[in-house]
N, C-alpha and C positions, 0 to 999 in steps of 0.2 A: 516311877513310870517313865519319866524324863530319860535317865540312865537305859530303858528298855527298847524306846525309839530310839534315840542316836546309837545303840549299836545295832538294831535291827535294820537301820542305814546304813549303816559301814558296813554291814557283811553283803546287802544286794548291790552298794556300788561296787566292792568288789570285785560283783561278779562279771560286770564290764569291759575285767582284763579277760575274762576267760572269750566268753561269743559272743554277740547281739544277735519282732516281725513285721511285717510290714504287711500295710495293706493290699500291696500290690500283689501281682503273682510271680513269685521268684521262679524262676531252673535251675537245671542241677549245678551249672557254671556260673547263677547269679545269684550272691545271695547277700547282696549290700544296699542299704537306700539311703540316699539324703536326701535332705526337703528343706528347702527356705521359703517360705513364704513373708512379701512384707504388703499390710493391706493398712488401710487407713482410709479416712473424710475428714474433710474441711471446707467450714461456712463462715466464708469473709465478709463482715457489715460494717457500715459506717463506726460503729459503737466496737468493734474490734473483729478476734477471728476466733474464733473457736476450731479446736483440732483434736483426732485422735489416731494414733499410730499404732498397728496390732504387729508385731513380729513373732515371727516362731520356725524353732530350728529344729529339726526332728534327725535325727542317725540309725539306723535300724540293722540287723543282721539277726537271718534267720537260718538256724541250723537243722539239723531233723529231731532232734528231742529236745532240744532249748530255743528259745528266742529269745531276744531284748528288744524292748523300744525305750529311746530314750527320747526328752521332750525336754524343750528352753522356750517359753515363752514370757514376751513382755508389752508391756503393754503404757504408752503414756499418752494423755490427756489435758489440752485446759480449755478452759473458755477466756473471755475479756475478764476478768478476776480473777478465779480460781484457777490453782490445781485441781483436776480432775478423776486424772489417773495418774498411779505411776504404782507397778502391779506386775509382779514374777511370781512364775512360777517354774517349777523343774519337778520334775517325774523317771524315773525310773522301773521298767516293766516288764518283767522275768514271765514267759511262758513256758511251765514244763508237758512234752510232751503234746501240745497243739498240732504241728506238723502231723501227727502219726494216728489222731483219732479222732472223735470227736469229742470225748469226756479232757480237760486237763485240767492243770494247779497252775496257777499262778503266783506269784510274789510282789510286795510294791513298797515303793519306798518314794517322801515325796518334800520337795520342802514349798512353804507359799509365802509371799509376802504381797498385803492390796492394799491402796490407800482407801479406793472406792470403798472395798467392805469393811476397812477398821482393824486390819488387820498385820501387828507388826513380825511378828514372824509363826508360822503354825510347820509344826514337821510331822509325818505321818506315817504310821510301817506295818504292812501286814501282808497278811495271805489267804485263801481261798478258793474255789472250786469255777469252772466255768463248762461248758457245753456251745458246741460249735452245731448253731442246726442247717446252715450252707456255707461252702467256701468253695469260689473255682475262681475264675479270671476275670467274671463279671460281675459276682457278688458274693456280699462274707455280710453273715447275720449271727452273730453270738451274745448270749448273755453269763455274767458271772454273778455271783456272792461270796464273802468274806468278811473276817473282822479287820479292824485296824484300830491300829491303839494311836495316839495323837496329844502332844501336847501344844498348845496355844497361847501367845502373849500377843493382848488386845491392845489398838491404842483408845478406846472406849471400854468405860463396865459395861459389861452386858445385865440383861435383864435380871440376874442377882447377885449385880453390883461385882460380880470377878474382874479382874485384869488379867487373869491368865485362870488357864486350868489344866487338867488330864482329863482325856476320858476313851472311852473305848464305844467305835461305831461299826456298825453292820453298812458294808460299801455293795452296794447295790449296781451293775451297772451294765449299759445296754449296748453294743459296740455295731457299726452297718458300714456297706460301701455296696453302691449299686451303679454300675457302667453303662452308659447309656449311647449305644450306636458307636462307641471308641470315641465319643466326641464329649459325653457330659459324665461327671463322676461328682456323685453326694456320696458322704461320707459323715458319719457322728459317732462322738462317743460319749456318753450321758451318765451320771452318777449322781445317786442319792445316797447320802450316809446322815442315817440317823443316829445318836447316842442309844446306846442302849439302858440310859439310868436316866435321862430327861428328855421328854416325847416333846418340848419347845425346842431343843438344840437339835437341829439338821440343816445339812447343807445340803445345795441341788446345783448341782449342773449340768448345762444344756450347750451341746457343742455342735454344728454341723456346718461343713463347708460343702459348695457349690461349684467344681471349677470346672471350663470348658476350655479344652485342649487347643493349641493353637501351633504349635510343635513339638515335637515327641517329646522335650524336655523344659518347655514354656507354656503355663495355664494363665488363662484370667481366671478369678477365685474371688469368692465372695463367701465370707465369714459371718456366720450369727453364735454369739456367746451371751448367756443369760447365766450369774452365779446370784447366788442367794444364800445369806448365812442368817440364819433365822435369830438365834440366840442376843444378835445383837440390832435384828432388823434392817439390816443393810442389803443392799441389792446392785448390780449394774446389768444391762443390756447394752451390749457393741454390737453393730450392724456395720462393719467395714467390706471393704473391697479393691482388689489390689493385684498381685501377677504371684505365680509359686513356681519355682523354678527344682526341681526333681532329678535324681540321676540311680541308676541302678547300675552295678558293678561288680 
């Protein structure tokens, strides 16, 4: 199964060279986005400081029967003793046919690495079916399902005792962006993926940002992220906030 991810990875980064969707509403002259977003908090006391830094680099290109989203996120943390965080992730997200209807496919391909969740490297590769029930300039509401096949090396056993596994999960997931007055935009995209052979091993995550426009290509943004890998009992919640800076091309 190992050998079925990594090359089910190398054929959707491939696809990278070919075209890259984005949340935004492209035209027929624009159809490029970048996103840098850097958000973070820090509480300084006598006893030391504690810190967390959320960064994320998004590149997007949407064509009329394909799209890509691509995603770099990372993420580091400590308190007066610990390390807290120190936590990547990268995505890769093939839409076929989205632009042109509302039924599509999609592809994915993904690699993770968290301190937070105990997690030394996990890579992930599937595909699956989705349905667009609005999209125009002020909002986009879609959900998908699919499998994903996935191998994982822990740095904790999990609850029977594995340091690594394969397994195969149903990726559940809920996708929004809702514009408000051209001044506030929410935006999430949410995923539950259960195994399909152990009803204790799922993961959930919980993504949505906040951000309020302040020039056509500068937002203040405030980020809530809640991940949960059940199997080994680990959790984080980030509440950061910070500036995103956007461009379309």
């Amino acid at each position: 199964m190992i050998q079925i991810v990594k090359s089910a990875f190398m054929v959707i980064m491939s696809l990278c060279t070919i075209q890259f969707t984005s949340y935004a509403q492209f035209s027929d002259s624009v159809d490029h986005y970048i996103n840098f977003s850097g958000t973070g908090n820090m509480n300084k006391t006598s006893t030391g400081t504690t810190y967390l830094l959320n960064n994320a680099f998004r590149f997007q290109v949407d064509k009329k029967k394909l799209s890509l989203n691509s995603l770099v996120s990372y993420v580091y943390g400590r308190n007066p003793t610990n390390k807290t965080n120190d936590d990547l992730l990268s995505i890769l997200n093939v839409d076929f046919l989205k632009s042109v209807q509302k039924f599509y496919y999609w592809g994915l391909a993904g690699f993770e690495k968290s301190y937070s969740l105990k997690v030394d490297s996990r890579f992930q590769a599937g595909a699956g079916v989705g349905y667009v029930f609005v999209k125009n300039s002020k909002s986009n509401l879609e959900l998908s399902d699919g499998f994903l096949v996935e191998t994982t090396d822990l740095s904790i056993p999990d609850i029977h005792g594995r340091s690594s596994y394969q397994a195969v999960r149903n990726s559940l997931r809920l996708k929004y962006r809702f514009v408000i007055k051209e001044m506030i935009r929410v935006e999430g995209s949410n995923f539950f993926q259960p195994s399909l052979s152990d009803s204790k091993d799922y993961i959930l995550k919980l993504n949505t940002t906040v951000s309020f426009n302040l020039y056509k290509w500068f937002n203040l943004t405030t980020a809530f992220n809640y991940n949960r890998q059940n199997i080994t009992s680990t959790e984080n919640l980030l509440l950061t906030y910070g500036l995103m800076f956007e461009k379309y091309f």
